[in-house]
C-alpha positions in Angstrom: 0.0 0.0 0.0 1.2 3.8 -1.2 1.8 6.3 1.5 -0.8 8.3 -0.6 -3.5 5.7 0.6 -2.4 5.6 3.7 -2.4 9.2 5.6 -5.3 10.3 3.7 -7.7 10.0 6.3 -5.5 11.1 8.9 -4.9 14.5 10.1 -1.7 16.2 9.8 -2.0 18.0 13.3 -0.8 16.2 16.1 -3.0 16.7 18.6 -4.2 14.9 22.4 -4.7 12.1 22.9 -6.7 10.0 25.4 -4.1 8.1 27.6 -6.1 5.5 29.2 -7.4 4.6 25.8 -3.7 4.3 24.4 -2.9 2.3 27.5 -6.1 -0.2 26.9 -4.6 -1.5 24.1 -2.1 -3.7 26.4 -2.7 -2.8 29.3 0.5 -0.2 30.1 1.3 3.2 28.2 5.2 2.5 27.9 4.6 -1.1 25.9 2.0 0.7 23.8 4.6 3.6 23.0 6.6 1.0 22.2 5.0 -0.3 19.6 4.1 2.9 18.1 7.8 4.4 18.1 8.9 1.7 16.4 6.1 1.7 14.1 6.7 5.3 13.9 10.7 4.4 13.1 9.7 2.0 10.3 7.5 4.5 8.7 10.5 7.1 8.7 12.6 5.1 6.7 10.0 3.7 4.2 9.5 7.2 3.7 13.0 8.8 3.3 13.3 6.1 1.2 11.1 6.3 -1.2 11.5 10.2 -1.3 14.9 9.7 -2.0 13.8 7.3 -4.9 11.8 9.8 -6.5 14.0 13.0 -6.4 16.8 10.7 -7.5 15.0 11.0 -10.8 16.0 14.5 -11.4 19.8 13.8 -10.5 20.6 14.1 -14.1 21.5 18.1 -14.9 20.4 19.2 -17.6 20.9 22.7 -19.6 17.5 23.6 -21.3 13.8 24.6 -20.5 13.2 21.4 -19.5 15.3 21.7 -16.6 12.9 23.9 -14.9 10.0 21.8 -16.1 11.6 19.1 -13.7 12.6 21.4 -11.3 8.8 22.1 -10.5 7.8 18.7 -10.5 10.6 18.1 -8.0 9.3 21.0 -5.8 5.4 19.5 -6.3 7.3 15.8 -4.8 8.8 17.6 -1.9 5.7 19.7 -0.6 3.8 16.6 -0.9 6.0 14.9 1.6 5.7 18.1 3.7 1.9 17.8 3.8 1.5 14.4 5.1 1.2 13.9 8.9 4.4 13.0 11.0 5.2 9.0 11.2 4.5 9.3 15.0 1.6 10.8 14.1 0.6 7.9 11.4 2.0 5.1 13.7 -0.3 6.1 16.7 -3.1 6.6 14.5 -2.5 2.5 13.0 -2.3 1.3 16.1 -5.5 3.0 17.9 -7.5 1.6 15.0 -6.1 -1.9 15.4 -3.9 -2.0 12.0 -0.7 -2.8 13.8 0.4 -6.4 14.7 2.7 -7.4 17.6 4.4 -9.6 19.2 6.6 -10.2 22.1 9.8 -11.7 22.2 10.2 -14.9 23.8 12.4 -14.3 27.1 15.3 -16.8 27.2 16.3 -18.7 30.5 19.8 -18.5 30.9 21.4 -21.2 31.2 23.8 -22.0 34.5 
């Protein structure tokens, strides 16, 4: 799934949120941070990535009028990424609505 799919029906602003609902989720605020920082993390990467996919597009120099042709299509790319909400923002909003999955890691038992 495109980001473009993705954060459209979220908003931008980041804004309060209810605690005790965030918490209700498993049961203690820090492991549902957790989840949704590194959520959050994933989300930051994908995203640098794939914007530095599509500027990498307009690497090439070139000397003519179509240079500033691309040069507005590269400026249309980047104020798109500026407009979409925060990955905390995205992450928190995935995992009040149930889209994340998680798991915890097995603890091992040391061995003596």
């Amino acid at each position: 799934m495109d980001i473009k799919s993705k954060v459209q029906h979220i908003d931008p602003i980041a804004k309060a949120r209810n605690v005790k609902a965030i918490m209700a989720k498993t049961g203690n605020i820090y492991e549902s941070l957790a989840i949704a920082s590194k959520r959050s993390k994933q989300l930051n990467m994908d995203l640098k990535e794939e914007l530095s996919r599509k500027l990498r597009e307009f690497e090439e120099t070139y000397d003519t009028i179509e240079e500033v042709q691309e040069n507005k299509e590269q400026i249309e790319i980047s104020r798109f990424y500026e407009r979409i909400p925060n990955p905390a923002v995205i992450a928190l909003s995935e995992f009040m609505e149930d889209k994340l999955s998680h798991k915890y890691a097995e603890e091992s038992q040391p061995e003596y």
